[in-house]
MITIFI-601269 format. One line per field, with one value per residue: residue in three letters; x, y, z of N, C-alpha, C in turn. Coordinates in pm, whole numbers, m for minus. Layout:
# MITIFI-601269
aa: (ALA | ...) .
nx: (X | ...) .
ny: (Y | ...) .
nz: (Z | ...) .
cax: (X | ...) .
cay: (Y | ...) .
caz: (Z | ...) .
cx: (X | ...) .
cy: (Y | ...) .
cz: (Z | ...) .
# end
This chain:
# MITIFI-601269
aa: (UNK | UNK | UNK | UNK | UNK | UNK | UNK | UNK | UNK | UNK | UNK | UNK | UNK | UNK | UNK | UNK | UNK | UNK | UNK | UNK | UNK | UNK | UNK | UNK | UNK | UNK | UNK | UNK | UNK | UNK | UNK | UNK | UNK | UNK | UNK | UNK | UNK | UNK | UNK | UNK | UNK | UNK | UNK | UNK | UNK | UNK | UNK | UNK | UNK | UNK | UNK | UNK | UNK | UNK | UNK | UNK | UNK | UNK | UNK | UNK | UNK | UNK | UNK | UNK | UNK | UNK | UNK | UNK | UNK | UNK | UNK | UNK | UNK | UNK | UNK | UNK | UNK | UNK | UNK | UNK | UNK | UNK | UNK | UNK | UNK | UNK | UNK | UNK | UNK | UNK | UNK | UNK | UNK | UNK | UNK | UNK | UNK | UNK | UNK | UNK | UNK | UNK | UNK | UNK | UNK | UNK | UNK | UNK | UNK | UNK | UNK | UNK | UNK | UNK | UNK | UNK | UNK | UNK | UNK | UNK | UNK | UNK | UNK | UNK | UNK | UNK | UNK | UNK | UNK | UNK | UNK | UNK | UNK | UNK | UNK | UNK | UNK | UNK | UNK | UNK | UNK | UNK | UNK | UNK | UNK | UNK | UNK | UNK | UNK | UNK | UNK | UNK | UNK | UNK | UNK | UNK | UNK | UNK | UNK | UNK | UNK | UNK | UNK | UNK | UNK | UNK | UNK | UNK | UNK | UNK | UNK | UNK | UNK | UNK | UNK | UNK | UNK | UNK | UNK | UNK | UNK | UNK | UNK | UNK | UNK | UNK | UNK | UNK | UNK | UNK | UNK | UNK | UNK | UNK | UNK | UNK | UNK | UNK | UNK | UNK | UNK | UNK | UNK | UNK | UNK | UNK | UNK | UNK | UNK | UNK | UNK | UNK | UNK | UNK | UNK | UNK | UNK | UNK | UNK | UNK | UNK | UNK | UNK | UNK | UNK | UNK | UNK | UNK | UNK | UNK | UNK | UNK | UNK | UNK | UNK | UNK | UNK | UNK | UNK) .
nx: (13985 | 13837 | 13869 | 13917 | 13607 | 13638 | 13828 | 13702 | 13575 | 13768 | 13921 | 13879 | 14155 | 14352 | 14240 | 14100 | 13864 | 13830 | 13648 | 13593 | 13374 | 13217 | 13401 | 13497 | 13545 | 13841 | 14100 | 14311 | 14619 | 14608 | 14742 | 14788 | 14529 | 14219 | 14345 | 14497 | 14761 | 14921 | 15105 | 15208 | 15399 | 15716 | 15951 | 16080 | 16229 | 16015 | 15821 | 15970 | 15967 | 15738 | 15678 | 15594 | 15577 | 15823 | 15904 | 15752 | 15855 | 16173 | 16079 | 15952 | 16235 | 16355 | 16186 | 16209 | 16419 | 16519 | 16593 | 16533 | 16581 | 16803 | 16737 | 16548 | 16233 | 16133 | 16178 | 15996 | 15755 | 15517 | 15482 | 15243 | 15114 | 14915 | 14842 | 14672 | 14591 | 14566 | 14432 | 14232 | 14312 | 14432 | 14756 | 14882 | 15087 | 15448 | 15674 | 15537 | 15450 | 15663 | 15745 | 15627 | 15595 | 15899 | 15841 | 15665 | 15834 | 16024 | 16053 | 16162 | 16394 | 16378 | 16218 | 16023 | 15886 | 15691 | 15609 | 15237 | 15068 | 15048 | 14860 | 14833 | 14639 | 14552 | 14430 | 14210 | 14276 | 14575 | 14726 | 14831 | 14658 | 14760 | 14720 | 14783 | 14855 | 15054 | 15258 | 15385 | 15658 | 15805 | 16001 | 16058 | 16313 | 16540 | 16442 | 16411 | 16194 | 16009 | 15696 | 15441 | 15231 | 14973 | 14940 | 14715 | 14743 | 14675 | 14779 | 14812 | 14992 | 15159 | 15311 | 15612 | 15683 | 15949 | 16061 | 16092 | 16240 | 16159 | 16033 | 16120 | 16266 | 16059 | 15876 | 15602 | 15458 | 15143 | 14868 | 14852 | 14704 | 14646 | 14564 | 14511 | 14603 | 14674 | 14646 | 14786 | 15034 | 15003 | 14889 | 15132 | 15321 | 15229 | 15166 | 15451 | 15517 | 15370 | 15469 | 15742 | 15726 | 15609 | 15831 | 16022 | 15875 | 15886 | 16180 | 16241 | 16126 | 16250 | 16486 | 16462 | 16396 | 16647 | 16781 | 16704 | 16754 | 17035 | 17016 | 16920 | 17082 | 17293 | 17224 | 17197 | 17467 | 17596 | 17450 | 17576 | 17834 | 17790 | 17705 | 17889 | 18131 | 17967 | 17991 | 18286 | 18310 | 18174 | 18306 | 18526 | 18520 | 18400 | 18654) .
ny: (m6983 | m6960 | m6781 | m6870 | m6888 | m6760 | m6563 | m6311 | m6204 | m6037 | m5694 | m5489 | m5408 | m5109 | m4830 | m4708 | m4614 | m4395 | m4381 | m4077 | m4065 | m3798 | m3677 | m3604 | m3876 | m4054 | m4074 | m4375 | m4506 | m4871 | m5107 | m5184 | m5313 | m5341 | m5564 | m5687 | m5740 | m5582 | m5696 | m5631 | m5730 | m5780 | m5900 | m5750 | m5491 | m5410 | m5605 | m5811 | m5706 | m5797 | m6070 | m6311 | m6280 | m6267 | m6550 | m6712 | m6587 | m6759 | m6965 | m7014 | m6928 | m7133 | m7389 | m7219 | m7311 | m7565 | m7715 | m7929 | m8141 | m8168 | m7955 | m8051 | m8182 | m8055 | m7755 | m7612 | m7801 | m7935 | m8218 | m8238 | m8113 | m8017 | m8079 | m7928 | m8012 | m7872 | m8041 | m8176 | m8317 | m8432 | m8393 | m8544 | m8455 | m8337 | m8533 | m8662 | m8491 | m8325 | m8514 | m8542 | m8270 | m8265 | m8501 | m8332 | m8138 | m8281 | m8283 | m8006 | m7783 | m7504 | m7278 | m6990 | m6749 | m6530 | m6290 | m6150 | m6065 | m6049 | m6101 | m6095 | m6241 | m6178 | m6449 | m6530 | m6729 | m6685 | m6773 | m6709 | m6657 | m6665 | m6494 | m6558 | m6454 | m6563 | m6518 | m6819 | m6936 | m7176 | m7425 | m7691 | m7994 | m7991 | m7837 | m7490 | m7300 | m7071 | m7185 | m7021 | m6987 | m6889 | m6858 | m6950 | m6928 | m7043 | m6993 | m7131 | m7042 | m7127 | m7141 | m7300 | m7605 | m7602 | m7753 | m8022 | m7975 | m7809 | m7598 | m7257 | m6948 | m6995 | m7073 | m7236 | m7392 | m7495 | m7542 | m7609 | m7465 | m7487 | m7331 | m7368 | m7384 | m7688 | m7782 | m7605 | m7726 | m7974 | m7861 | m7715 | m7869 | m8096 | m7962 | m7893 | m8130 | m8176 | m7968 | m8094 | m8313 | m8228 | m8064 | m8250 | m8402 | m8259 | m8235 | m8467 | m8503 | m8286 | m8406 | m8656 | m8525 | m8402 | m8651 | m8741 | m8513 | m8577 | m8849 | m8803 | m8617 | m8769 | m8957 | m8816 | m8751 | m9011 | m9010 | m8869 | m8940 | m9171 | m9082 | m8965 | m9146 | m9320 | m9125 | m9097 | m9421 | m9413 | m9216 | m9379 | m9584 | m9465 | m9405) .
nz: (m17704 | m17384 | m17085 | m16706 | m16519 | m16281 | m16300 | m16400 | m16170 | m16062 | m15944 | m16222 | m16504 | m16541 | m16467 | m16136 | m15945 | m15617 | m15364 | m15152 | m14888 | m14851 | m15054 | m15374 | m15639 | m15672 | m15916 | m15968 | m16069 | m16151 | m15929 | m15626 | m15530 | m15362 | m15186 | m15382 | m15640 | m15900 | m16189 | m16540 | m16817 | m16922 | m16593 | m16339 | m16178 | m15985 | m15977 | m15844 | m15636 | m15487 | m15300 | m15372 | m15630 | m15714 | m15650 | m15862 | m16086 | m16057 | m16056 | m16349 | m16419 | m16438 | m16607 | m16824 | m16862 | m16918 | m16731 | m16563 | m16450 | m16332 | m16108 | m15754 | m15724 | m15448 | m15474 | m15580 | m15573 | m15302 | m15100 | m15091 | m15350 | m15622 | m16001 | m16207 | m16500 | m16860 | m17016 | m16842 | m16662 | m16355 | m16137 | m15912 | m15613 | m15537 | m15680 | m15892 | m15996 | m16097 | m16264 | m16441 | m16604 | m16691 | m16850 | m17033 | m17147 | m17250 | m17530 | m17659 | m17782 | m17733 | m17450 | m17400 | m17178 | m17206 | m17028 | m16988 | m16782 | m16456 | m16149 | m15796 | m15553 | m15232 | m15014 | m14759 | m14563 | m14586 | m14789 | m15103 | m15425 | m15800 | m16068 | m16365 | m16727 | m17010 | m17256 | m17432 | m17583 | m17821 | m17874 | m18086 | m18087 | m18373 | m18489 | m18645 | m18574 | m18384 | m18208 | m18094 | m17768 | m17649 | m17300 | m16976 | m16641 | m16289 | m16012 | m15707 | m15386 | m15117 | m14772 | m14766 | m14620 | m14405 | m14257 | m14442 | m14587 | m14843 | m15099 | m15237 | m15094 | m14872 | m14984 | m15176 | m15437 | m15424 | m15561 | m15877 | m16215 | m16549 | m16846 | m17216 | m17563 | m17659 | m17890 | m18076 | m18120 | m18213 | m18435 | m18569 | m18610 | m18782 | m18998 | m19070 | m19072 | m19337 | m19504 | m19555 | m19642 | m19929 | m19975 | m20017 | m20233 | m20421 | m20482 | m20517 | m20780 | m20914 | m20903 | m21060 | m21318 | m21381 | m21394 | m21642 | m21825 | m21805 | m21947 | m22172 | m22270 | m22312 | m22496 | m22713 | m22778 | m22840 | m23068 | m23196 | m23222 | m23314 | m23560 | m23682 | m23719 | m23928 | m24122 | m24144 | m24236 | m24477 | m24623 | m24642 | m24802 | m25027 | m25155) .
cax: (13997 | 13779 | 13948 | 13853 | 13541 | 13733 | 13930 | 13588 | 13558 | 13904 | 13904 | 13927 | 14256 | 14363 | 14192 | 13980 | 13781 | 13775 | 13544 | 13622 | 13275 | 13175 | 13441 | 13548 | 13623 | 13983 | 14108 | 14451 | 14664 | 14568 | 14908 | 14797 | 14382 | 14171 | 14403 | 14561 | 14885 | 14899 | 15194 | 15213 | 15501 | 15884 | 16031 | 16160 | 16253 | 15903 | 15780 | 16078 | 15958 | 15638 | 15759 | 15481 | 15606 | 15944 | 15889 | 15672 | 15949 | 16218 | 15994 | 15983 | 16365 | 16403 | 16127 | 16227 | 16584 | 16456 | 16674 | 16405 | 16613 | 16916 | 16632 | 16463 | 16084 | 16065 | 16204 | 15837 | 15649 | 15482 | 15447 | 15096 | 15050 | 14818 | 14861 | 14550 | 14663 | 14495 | 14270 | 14188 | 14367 | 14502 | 14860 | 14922 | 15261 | 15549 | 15761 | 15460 | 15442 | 15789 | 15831 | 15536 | 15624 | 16029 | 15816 | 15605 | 15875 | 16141 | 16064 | 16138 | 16540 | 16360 | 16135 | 16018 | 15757 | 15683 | 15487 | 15148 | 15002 | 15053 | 14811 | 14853 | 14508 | 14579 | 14309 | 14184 | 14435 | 14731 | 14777 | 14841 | 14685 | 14827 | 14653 | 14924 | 14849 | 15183 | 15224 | 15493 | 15752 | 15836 | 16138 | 16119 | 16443 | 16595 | 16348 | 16444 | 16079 | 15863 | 15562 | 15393 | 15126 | 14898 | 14891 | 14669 | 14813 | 14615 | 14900 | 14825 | 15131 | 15173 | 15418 | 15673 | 15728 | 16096 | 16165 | 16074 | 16343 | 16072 | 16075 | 16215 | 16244 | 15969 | 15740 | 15555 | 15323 | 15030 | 14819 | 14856 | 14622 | 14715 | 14462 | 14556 | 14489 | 14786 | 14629 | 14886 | 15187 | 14967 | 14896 | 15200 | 15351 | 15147 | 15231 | 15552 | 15514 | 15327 | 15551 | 15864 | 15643 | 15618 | 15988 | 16050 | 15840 | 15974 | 16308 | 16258 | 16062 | 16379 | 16618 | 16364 | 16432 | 16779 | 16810 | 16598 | 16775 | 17120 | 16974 | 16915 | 17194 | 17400 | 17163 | 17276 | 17641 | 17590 | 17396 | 17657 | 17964 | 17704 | 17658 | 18045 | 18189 | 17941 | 18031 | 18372 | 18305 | 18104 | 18375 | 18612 | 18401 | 18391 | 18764) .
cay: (m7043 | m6914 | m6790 | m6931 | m6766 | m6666 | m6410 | m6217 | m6143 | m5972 | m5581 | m5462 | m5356 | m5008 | m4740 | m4778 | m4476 | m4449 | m4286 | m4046 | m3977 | m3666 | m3602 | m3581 | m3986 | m4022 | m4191 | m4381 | m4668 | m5044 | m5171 | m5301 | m5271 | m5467 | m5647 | m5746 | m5654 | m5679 | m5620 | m5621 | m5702 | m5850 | m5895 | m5644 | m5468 | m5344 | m5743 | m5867 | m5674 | m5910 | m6228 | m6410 | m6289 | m6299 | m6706 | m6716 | m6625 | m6833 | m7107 | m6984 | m6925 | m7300 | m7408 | m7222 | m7343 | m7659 | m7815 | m7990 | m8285 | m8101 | m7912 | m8123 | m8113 | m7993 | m7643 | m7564 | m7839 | m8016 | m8407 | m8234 | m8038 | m8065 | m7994 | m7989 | m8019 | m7814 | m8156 | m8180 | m8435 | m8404 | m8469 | m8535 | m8488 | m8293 | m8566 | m8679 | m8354 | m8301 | m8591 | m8507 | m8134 | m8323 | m8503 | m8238 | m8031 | m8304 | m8274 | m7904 | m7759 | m7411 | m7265 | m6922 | m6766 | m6403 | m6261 | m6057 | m6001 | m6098 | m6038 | m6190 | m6183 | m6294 | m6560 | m6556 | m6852 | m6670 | m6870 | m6610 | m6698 | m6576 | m6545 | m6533 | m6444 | m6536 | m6588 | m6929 | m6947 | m7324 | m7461 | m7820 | m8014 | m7988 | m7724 | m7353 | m7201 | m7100 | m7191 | m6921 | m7034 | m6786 | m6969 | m6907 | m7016 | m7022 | m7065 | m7160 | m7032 | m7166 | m7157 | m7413 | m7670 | m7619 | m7914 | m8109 | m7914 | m7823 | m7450 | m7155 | m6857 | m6994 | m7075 | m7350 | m7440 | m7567 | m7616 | m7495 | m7509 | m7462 | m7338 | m7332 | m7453 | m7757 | m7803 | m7524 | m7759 | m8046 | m7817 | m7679 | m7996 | m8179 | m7820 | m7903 | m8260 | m8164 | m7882 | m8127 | m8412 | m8141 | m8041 | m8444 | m8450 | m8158 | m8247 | m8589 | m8431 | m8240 | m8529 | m8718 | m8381 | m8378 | m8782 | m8760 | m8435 | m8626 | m8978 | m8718 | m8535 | m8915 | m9058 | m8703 | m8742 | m9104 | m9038 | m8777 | m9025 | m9263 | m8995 | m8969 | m9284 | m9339 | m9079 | m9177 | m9509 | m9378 | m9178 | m9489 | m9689 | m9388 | m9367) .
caz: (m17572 | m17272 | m16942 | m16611 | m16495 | m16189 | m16324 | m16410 | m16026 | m16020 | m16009 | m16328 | m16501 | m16607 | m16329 | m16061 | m15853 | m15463 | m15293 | m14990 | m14791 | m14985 | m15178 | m15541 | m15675 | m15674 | m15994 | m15981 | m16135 | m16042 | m15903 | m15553 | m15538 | m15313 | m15139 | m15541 | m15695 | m16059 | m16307 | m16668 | m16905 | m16806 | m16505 | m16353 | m16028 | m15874 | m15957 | m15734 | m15475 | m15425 | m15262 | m15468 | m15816 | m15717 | m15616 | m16001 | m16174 | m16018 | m16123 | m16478 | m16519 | m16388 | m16663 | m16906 | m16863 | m16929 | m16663 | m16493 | m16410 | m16227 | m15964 | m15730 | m15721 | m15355 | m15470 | m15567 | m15545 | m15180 | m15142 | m15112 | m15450 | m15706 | m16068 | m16332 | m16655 | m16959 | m17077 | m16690 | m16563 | m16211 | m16137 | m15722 | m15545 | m15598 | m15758 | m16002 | m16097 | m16170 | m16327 | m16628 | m16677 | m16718 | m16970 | m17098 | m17222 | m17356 | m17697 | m17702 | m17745 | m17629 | m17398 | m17320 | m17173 | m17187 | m16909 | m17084 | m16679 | m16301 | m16071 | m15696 | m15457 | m15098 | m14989 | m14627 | m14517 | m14606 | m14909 | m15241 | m15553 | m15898 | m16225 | m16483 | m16874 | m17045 | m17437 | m17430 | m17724 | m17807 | m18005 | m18142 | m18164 | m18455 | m18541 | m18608 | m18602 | m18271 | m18195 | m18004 | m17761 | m17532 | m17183 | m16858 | m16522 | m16164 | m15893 | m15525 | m15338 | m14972 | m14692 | m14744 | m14518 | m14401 | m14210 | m14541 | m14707 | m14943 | m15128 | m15183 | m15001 | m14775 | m15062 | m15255 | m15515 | m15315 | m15686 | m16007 | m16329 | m16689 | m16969 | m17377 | m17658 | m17690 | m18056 | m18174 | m18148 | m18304 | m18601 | m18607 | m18656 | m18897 | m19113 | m19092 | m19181 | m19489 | m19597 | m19576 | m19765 | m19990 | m20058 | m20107 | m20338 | m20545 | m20465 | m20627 | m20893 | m20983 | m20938 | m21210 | m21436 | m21436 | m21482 | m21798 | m21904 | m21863 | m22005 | m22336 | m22351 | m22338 | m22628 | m22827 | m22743 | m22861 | m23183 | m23264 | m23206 | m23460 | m23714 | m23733 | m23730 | m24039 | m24207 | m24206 | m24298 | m24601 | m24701 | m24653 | m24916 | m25145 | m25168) .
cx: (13949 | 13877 | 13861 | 13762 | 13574 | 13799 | 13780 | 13566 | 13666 | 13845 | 13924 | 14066 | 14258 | 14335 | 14131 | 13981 | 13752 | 13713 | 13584 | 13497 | 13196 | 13253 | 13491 | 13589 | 13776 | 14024 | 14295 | 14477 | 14615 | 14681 | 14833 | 14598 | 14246 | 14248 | 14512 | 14678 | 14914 | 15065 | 15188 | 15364 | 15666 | 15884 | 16077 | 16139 | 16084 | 15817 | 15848 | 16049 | 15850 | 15711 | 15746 | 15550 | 15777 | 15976 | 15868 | 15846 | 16076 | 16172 | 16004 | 16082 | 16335 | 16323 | 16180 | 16390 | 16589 | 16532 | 16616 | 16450 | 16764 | 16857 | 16544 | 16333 | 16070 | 16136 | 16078 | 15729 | 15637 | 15477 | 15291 | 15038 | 14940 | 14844 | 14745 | 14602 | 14536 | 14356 | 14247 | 14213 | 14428 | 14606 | 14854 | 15092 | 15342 | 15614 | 15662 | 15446 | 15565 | 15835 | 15722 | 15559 | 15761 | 15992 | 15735 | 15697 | 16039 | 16157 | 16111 | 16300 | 16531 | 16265 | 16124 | 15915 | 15788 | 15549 | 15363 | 15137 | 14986 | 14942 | 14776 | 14721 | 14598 | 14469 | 14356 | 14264 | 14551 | 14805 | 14730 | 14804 | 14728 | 14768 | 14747 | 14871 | 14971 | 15175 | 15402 | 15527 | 15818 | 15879 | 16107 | 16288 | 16403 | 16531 | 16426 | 16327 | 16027 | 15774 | 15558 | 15239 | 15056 | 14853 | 14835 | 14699 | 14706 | 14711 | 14857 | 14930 | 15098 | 15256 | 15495 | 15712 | 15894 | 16177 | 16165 | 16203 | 16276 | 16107 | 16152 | 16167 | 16119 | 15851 | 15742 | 15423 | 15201 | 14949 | 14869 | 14741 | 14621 | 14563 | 14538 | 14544 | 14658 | 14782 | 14738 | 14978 | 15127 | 14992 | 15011 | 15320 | 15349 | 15162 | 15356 | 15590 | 15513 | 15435 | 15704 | 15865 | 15679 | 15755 | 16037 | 16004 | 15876 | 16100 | 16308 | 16191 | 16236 | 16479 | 16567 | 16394 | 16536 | 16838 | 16786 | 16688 | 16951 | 17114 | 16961 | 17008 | 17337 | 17350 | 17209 | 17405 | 17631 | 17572 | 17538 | 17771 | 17895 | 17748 | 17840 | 18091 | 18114 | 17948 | 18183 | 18399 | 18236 | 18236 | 18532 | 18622 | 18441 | 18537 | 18816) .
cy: (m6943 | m6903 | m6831 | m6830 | m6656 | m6546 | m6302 | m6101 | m6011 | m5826 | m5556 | m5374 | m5157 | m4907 | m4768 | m4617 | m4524 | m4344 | m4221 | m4038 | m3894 | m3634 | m3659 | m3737 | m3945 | m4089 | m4242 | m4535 | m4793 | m5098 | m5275 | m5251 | m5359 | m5584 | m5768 | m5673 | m5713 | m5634 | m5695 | m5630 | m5804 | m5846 | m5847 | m5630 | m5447 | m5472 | m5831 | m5814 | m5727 | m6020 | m6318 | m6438 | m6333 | m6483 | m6795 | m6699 | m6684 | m6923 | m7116 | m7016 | m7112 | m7391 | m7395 | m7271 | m7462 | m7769 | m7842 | m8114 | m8293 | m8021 | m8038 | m8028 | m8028 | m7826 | m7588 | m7625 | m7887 | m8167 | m8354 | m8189 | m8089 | m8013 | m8037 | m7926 | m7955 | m7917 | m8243 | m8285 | m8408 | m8478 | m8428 | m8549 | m8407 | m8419 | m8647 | m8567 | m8323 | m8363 | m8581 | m8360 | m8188 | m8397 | m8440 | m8155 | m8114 | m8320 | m8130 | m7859 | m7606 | m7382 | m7124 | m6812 | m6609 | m6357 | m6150 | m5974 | m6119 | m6057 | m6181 | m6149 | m6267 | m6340 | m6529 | m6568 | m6759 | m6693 | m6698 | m6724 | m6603 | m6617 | m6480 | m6561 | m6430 | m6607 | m6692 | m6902 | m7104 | m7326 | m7591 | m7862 | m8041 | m7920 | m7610 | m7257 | m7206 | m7086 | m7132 | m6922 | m6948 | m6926 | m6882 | m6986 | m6959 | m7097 | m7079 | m7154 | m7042 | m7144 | m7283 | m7484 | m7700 | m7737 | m8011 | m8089 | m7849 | m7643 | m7381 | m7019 | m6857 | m7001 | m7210 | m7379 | m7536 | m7642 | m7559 | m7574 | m7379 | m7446 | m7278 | m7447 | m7553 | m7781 | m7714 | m7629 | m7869 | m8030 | m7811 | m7826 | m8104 | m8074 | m7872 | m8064 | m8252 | m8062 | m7970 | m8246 | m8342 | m8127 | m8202 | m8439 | m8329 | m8145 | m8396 | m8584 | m8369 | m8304 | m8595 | m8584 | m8435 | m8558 | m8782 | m8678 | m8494 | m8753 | m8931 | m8694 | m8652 | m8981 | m8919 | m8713 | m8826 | m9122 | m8956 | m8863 | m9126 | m9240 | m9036 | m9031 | m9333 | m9278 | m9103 | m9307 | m9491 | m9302 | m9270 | m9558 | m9627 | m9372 | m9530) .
cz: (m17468 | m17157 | m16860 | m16588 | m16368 | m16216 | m16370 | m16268 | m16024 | m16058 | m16129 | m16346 | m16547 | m16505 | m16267 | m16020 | m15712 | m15421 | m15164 | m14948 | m14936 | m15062 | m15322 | m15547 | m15694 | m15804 | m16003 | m16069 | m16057 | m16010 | m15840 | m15482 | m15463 | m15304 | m15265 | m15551 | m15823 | m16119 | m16419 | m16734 | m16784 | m16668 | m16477 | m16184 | m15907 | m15853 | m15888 | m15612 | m15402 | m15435 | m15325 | m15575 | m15855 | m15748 | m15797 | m16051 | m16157 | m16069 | m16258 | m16504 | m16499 | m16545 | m16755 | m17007 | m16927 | m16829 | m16491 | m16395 | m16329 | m16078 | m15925 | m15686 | m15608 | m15351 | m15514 | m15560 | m15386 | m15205 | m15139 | m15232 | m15511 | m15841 | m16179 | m16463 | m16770 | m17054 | m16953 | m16625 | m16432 | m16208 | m15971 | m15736 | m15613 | m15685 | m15888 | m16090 | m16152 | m16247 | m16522 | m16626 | m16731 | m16845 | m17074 | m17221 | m17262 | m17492 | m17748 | m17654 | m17658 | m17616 | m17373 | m17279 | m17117 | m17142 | m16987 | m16883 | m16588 | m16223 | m15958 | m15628 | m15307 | m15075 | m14788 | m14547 | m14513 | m14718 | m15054 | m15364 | m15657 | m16075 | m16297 | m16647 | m16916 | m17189 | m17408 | m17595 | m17728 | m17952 | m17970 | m18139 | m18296 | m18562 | m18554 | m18547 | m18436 | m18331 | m18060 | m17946 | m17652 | m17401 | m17093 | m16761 | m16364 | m16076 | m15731 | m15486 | m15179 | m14934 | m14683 | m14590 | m14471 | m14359 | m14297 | m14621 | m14844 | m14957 | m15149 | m15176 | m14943 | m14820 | m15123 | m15306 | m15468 | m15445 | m15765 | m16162 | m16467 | m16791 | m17071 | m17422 | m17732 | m17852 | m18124 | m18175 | m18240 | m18452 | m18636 | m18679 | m18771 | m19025 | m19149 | m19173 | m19336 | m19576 | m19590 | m19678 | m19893 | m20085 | m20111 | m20183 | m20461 | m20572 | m20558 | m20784 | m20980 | m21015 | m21040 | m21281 | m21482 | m21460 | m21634 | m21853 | m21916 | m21942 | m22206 | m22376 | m22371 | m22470 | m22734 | m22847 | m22850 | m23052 | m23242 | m23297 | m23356 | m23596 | m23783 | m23769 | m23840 | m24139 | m24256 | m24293 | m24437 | m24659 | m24810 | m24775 | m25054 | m25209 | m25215) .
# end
């Protein structure tokens, strides 16, 4: 699965070099780099201290909580959003959108989604976008096993509209767009089908065994009770 070509533009990660005039390149960490601020890995205190990422994962816990249907939509979405879905469909509106991620993720008892890399740009407007690499962990009901799926996220974060009641802490998902490869849960699935096909059929395999091997050991019992009962009677005769 290809990333958007957008993220190509972005500084690159790891070091960068600044130039003074004449002197010596400088070389330092990429935190906050051309007007960007990236982080890597969990959640944690120095990613709470951007408003952006802070807002992001709020959104997450809520997601991964899966209690989709106790929050209302206008805690991150707008009646204006937009959300493009990974086989490019466009969903409009906060409560359209809330109401297919509510069905996106009711087949699943858990959810959770471990951050790989954040990185926020501010746009012109004011408006923060956020390219998010996060590997998702997905529980089936009545499943034990994850399925572990590499997702890419492009967030439009706006200024909520307060008098709507919309947001939080003064934020809201303006768009958002989802890339991965949904075929893992397919496969994973249809695996599971087959490997439970599978045990049925070796499970009834074995129950056919042990019929047959008691259906034998009743016609042995049987012959034995035979044998006997004619040997007595032969001896009966003889006497």
């Amino acid at each position: 699965m290809k990333r958007p070509q957008s993220l190509h533009g972005l500084p690159p990660l790891g070091t960068v070099k600044r130039s003074r005039g004449n002197e010596p390149d400088v070389v330092g960490v990429v935190g906050e780099v051309s007007g960007s601020f990236v982080h890597h890995g969990p959640w944690d205190e120095r990613s709470r201290s951007n408003p952006t990422l802070n807002f992001i994962e709020k959104y997450q816990t809520v997601i991964d909580s899966l209690r989709l249907h106790d929050v209302p939509f206008g805690n991150f979405f707008s009646s204006f959003s937009t959300y493009h879905d990974t086989k490019g469909s466009v969903h409009f509106t906060g409560p359209q959108i809330w109401y297919w991620l509510q069905q996106q993720f009711s087949p699943f008892e858990r959810v959770r989604h471990d951050v790989v890399e954040m990185r926020v740009v501010r746009e012109d407007e004011g408006r923060d976008v956020v390219y998010g690499e996060c590997l998702t962990h997905f529980t089936l009901k009545g499943d034990v096993h994850e399925i572990v799926a590499p997702r890419f996220f492009v967030w439009t974060i706006g200024e909520a509209d307060r008098e709507r009641g919309e947001g939080t802490d003064g934020k809201v998902i303006v768009s958002c767009r989802v890339f991965w490869d949904t075929g893992v849960i397919g496969r994973y699935v249809t695996e599971r089908k087959r490997e439970r096909e599978m045990s049925e059929m070796v499970q009834r395999q074995r129950e056919e065994v042990e019929r047959e091997r008691a259906l034998l050991a009743q016609e042995r019992s049987s012959r034995r009770e035979d044998d006997g009962s004619s040997r007595v009677a032969l001896k009966v005769e003889m006497r």
